[in-house]
C-alpha positions as CSV (number, residue, x, y, z in Angstrom):
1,X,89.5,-196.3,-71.5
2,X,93.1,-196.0,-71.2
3,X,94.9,-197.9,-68.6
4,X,97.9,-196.5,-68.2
5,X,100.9,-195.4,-70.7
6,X,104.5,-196.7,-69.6
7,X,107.2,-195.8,-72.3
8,X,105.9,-196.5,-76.1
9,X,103.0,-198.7,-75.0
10,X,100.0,-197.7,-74.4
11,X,97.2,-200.3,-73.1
12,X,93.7,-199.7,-73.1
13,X,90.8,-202.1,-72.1
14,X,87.3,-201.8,-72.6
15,X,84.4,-201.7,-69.8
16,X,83.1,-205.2,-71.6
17,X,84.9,-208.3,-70.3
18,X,88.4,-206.3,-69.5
19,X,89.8,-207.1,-73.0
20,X,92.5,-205.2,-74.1
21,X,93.6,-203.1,-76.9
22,X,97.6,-202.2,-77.5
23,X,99.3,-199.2,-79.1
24,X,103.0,-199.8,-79.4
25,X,105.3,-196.3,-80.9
26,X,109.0,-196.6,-82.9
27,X,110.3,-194.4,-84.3
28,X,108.8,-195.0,-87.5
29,X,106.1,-196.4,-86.7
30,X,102.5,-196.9,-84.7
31,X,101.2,-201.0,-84.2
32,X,97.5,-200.8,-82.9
33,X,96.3,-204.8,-81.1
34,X,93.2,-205.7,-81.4
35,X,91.1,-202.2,-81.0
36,X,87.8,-202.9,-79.5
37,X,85.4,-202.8,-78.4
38,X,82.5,-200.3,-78.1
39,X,82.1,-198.1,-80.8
40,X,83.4,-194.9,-78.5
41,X,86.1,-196.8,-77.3
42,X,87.4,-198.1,-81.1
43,X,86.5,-194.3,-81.8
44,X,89.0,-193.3,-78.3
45,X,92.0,-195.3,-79.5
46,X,91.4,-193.7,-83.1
47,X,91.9,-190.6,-81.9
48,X,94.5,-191.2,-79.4
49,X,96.6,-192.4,-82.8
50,X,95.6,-190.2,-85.0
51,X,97.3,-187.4,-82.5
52,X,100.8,-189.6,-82.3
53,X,101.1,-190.9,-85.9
54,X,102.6,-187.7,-87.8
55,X,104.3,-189.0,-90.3
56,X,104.9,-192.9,-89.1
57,X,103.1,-196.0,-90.6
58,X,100.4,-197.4,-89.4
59,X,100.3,-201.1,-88.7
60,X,97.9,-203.6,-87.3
61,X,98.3,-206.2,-85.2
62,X,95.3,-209.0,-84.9
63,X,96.2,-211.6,-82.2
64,X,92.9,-214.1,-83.6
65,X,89.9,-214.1,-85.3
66,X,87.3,-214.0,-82.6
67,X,84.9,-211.1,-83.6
68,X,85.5,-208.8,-80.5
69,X,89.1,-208.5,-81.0
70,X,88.5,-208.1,-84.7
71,X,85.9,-205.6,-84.4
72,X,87.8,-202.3,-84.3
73,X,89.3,-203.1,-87.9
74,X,87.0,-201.0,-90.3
75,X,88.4,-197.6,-88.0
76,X,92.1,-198.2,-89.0
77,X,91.4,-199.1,-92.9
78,X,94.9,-197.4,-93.4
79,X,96.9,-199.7,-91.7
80,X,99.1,-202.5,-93.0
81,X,98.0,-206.0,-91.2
82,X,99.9,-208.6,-89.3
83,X,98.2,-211.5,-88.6
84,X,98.6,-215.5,-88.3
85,X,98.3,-217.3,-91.5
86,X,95.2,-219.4,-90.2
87,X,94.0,-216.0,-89.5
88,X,94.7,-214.9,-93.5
89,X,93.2,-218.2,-94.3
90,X,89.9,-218.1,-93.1
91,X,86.8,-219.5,-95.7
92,X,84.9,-216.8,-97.1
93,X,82.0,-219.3,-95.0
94,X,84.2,-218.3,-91.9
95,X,84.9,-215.1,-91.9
96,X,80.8,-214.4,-93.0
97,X,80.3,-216.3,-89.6
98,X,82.2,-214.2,-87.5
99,X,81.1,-211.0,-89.1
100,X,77.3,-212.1,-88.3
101,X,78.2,-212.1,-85.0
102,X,79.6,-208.7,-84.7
103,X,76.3,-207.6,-86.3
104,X,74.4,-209.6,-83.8
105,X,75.8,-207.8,-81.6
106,X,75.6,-204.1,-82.3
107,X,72.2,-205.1,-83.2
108,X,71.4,-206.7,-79.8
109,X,72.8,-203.0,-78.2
110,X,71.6,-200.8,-81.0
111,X,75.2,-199.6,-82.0
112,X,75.9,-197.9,-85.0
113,X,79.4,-197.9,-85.9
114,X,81.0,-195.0,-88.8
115,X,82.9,-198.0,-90.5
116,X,82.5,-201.0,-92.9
117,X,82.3,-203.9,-90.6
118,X,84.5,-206.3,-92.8
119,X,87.1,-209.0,-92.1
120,X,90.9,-207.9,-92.1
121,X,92.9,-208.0,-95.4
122,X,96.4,-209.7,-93.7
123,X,99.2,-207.4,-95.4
124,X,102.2,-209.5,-93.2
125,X,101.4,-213.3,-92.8
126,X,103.2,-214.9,-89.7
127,X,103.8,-218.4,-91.3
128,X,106.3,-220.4,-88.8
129,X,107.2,-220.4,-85.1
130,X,110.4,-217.4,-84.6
131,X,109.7,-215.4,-87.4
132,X,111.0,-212.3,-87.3
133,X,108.9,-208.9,-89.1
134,X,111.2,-205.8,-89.3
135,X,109.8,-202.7,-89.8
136,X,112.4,-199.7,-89.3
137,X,113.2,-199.9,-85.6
138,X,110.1,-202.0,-84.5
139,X,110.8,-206.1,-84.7
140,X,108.0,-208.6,-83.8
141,X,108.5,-212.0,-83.2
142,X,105.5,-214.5,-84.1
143,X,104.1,-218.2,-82.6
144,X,101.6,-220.0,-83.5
145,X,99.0,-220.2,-80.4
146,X,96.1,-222.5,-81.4
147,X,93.5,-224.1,-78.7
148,X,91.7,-221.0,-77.7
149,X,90.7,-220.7,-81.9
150,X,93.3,-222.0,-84.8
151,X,94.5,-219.0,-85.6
152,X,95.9,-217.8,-82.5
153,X,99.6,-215.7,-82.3
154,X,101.9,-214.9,-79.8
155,X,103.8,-212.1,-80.8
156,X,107.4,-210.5,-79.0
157,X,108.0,-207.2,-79.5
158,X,111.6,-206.7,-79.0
159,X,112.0,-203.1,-78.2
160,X,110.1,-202.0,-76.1
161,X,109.9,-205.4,-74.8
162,X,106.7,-206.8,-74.6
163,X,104.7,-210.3,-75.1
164,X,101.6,-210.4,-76.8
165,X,99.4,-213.2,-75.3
166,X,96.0,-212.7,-76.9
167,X,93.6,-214.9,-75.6
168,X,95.9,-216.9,-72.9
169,X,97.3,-216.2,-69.3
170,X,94.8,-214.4,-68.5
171,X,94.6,-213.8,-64.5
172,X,91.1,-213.2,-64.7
173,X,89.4,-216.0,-67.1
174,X,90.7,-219.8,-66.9
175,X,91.4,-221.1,-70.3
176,X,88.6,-220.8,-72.6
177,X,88.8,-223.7,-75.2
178,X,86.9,-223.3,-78.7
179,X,90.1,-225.6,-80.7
180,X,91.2,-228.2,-78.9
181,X,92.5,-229.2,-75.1
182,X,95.8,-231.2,-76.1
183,X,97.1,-227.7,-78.8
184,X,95.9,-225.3,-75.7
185,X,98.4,-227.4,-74.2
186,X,100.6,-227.1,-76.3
187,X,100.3,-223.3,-76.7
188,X,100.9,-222.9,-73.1
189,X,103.7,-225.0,-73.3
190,X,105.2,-223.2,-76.3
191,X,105.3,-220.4,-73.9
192,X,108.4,-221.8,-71.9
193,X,110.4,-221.6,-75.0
194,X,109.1,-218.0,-75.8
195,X,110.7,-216.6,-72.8
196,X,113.7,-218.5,-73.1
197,X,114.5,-216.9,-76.5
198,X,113.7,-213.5,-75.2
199,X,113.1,-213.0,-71.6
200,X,110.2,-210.4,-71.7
201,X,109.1,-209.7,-67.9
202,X,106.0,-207.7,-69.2
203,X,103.0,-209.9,-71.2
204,X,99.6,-208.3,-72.3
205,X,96.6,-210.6,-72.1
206,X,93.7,-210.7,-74.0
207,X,91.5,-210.2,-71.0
208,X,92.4,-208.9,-67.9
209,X,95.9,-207.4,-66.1
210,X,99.2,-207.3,-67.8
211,X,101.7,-209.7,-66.0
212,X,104.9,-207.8,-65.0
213,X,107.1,-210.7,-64.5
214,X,108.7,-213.8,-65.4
215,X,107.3,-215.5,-62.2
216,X,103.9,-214.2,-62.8
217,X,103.7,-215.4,-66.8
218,X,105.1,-218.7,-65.1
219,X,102.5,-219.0,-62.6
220,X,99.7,-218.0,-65.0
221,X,101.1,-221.0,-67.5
222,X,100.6,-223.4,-64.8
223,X,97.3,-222.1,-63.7
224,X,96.5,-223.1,-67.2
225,X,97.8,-226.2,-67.6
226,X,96.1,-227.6,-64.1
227,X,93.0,-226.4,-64.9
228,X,92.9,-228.3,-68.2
229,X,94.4,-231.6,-67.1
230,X,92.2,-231.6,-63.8
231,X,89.1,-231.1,-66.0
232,X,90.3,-233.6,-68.6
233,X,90.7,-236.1,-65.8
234,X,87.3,-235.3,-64.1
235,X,85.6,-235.8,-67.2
236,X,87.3,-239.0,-68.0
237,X,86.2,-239.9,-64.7
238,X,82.8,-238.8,-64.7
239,X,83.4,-236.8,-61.8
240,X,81.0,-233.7,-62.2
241,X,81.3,-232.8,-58.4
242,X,85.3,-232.3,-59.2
243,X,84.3,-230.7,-62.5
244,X,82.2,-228.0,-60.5
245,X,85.3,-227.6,-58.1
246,X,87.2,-226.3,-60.8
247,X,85.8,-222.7,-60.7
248,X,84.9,-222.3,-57.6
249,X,85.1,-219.0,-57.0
250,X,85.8,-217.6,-59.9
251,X,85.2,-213.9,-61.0
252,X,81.8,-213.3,-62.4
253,X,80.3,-216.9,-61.8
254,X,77.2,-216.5,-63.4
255,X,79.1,-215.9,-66.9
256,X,81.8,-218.1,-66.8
257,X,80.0,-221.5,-65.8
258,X,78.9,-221.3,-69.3
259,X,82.7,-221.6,-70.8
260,X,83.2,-224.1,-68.4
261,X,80.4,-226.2,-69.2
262,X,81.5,-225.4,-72.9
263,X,84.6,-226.5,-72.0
264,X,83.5,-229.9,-70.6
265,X,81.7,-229.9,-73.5
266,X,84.9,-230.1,-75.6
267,X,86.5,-232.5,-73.7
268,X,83.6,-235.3,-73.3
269,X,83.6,-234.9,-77.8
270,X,87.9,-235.5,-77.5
271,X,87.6,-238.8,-75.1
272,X,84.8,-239.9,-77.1
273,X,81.7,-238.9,-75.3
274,X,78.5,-237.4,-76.5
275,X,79.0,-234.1,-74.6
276,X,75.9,-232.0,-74.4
């Protein structure tokens, strides 16, 4: 499962859907992102951290609230939590949602797991766009990402440098919208001024490659940002030929017509249509 090691991050992605899990080292401490997803693969980046973390704290790093990047939680009950604050502030109604579907599921596969499946106790709430979290030589700088979910967070780590995208440039999926069109706009927008406060040439998706430079994340953002306005103005045209056009040939087609058609979906519901 692991990708490859470079420095004091490792990245490891999972056989299901190329998502990615993150273990960045300081000095005092070890941040795990997102550990998923298989029960042997949470169980692989256990270990792998167990072996590193002598004496350093353990923290945890959730980018959102979708179940698969939540799922590896209940492994790493230890660790101290950093997450957004629409992520801390999820209904007991909501989190009992997302939970079901992890257990639909491992029950779908047969999995077992050796943990609690439960929903993250946040420890360290990122609250407003630039914060800064210290913790010895590690710093972290959170942003608000919503329009893939409303809880969304891009985080900075500023040594090693490092951008943590979650669930956005991604080279292998096209936006996937389950918030809302205009703030996945604005997320990707947001990320313009990210870079501009700290130029970090290497950004981890939630899905897919890393992105190893400035150009890259910059092409990525407006890969984004065409794909949403171009299926925004389809719609609003009632152009489903154009709409089509739009993922033409994409990787694994069969899958991803259905977030497209979701997508449409979305966007027929914001300019006032009936969707479906």
């Amino acid at each position: 499962m692991q990708k490859w090691k470079r420095g004091d991050i490792t990245l490891f992605q999972s056989e299901l859907y190329e998502t990615n899990s993150l273990v960045v080292e300081s000095a005092g401490h070890v941040l795990v992102v997102d550990p998923c997803w298989l029960p042997s693969e949470v169980e692989e980046i256990r270990q792998y951290v167990s072996g590193i973390l002598g004496g350093r704290q353990l923290l945890l790093l959730f980018t959102h609230s979708d179940f698969d990047h939540i799922i590896g939680y209940g492994a790493f009950q230890e660790a101290e939590v950093i997450a957004s604050k629409a992520f801390a502030d999820k209904t007991l109604e909501e989190r009992e949602a997302i939970l079901e579907e992890i257990r639909t599921f491992d029950d779908r596969y047969y999995l077992k797991r050796p943990y609690e499946i439960t929903y993250p106790d946040v420890d360290y709430i990122m609250e407003l766009d630039g914060q800064t979290m210290v913790f010895g030589e590690l710093q972290l700088t959170g942003y608000a990402a919503s329009g893939h979910t409303n809880d969304g967070l891009f985080t900075v780590v500023d040594s090693p440098r490092l951008f943590i995208a979650g669930d956005y440039l991604s080279d292998v999926e096209f936006p996937y919208i389950y918030d809302s069109s205009a703030a996945y706009e604005a997320t990707l927008g947001k990320v313009e001024q990210v870079i501009a406060q700290q130029p970090v040439p290497l950004l981890v998706p939630g899905h897919g490659a890393a992105a190893e430079s400035l150009p890259d994340i910059g092409r990525r953002r407006e890969a984004g940002l065409n794909y949403i306005r171009s299926l925004r103005t389809a719609v609003a045209a009632g152009d489903q030929d154009a709409v089509d056009k739009l993922i033409a040939g994409c990787a694994y087609p069969r899958n991803m017509r259905q977030f497209h058609r979701s997508n449409q979906e979305l966007i027929e519901r914001e300019l006032g249509g009936t969707g479906g």
